[in-house]
C-alpha positions in Angstrom: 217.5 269.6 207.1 216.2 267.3 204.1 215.3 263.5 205.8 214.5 260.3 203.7 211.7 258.2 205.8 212.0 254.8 205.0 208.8 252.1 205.8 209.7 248.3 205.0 208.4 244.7 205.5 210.6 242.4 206.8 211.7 241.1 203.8 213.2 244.5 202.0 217.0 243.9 201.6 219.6 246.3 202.1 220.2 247.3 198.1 216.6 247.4 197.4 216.4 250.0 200.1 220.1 251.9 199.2 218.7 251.9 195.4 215.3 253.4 196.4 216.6 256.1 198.8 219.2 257.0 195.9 216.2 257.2 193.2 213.8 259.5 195.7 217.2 261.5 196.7 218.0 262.5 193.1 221.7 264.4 193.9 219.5 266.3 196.6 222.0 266.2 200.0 220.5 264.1 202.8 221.0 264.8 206.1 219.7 261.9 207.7 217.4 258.7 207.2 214.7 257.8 209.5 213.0 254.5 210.4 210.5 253.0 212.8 212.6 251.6 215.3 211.4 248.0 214.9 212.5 248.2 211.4 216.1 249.8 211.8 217.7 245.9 210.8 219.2 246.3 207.3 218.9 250.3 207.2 222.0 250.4 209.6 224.3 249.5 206.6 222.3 251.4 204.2 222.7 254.7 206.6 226.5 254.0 207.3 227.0 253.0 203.4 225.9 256.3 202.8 227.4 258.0 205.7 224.4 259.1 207.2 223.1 259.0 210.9 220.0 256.8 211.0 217.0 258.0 213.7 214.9 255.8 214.9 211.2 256.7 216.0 209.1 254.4 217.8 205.8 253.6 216.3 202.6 255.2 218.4 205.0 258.7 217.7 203.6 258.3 214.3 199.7 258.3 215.4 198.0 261.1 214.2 200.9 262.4 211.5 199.3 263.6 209.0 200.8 262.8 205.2 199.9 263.4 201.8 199.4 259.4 201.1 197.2 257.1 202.3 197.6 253.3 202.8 194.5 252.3 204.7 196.2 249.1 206.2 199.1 251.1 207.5 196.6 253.6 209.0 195.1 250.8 211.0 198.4 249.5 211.9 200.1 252.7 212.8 197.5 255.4 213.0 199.2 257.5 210.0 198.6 257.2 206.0 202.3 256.3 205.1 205.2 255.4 207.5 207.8 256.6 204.9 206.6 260.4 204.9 205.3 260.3 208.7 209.0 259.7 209.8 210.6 261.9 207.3 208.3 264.6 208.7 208.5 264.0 212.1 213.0 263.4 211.8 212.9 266.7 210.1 211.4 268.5 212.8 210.2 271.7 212.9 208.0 273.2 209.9 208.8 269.9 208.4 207.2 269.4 204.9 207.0 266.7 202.3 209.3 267.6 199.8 209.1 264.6 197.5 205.9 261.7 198.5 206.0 258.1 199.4 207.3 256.2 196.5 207.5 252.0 196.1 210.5 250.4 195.5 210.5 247.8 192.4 210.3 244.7 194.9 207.3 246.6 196.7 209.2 246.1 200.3 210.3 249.3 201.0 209.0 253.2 200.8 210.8 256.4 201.0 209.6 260.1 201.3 212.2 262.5 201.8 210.7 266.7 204.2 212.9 269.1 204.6 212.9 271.1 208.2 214.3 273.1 210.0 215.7 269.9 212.5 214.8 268.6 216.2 
């Protein structure tokens, strides 16, 4: 099961986000993209545009994850070094690995990280 984690700000639009998940995807088949739960707003289009189902994870599940980038501000926030690649890991579920790290969008709103697993 390959999973693209997505981390946003409030202000990341839908096609920012649909433009970034396609540039991390590159042709690889997704199986799913996964969110914080408090940030699902615009990623419900981008998930049913691309005719995906969209999990949601609520934040302290990403305490403790631990990913191969670091933002110390989303550390202190969330207790994990990148939201993007702590929910594609923890959405891909067992043996989950980073397959491809964090990367920015343009705009610097959103992130996306796509692990592969072997599902939940």
């Amino acid at each position: 099961m390959i999973v693209a984690g997505i981390g946003r700000s409030a202000g990341a639009t839908g096609a920012e986000i649909g433009a970034l998940v396609a540039l991390v995807a590159q042709g690889r088949g997704l199986d799913a993209l996964a969110c914080l739960e408090m940030r699902a707003g615009q990623l419900r289009a981008v998930a049913q545009e691309l005719g995906l189902p969209l999990l949601l994870l609520a934040a302290p599940a990403l305490r403790g994850v631990a990913t191969p980038s670091h933002s110390a501000r989303i550390m202190a926030v969330y207790g994990t070094g990148s939201v993007a690649e702590a929910c594609a890991l923890l959405a891909a579920g067992t043996g989950a690995r980073i397959i491809t790290a964090r990367q920015i969008s343009n705009a610097r709103q959103a992130t996306c990280a796509l692990a592969e697993g072997r599902g939940i």
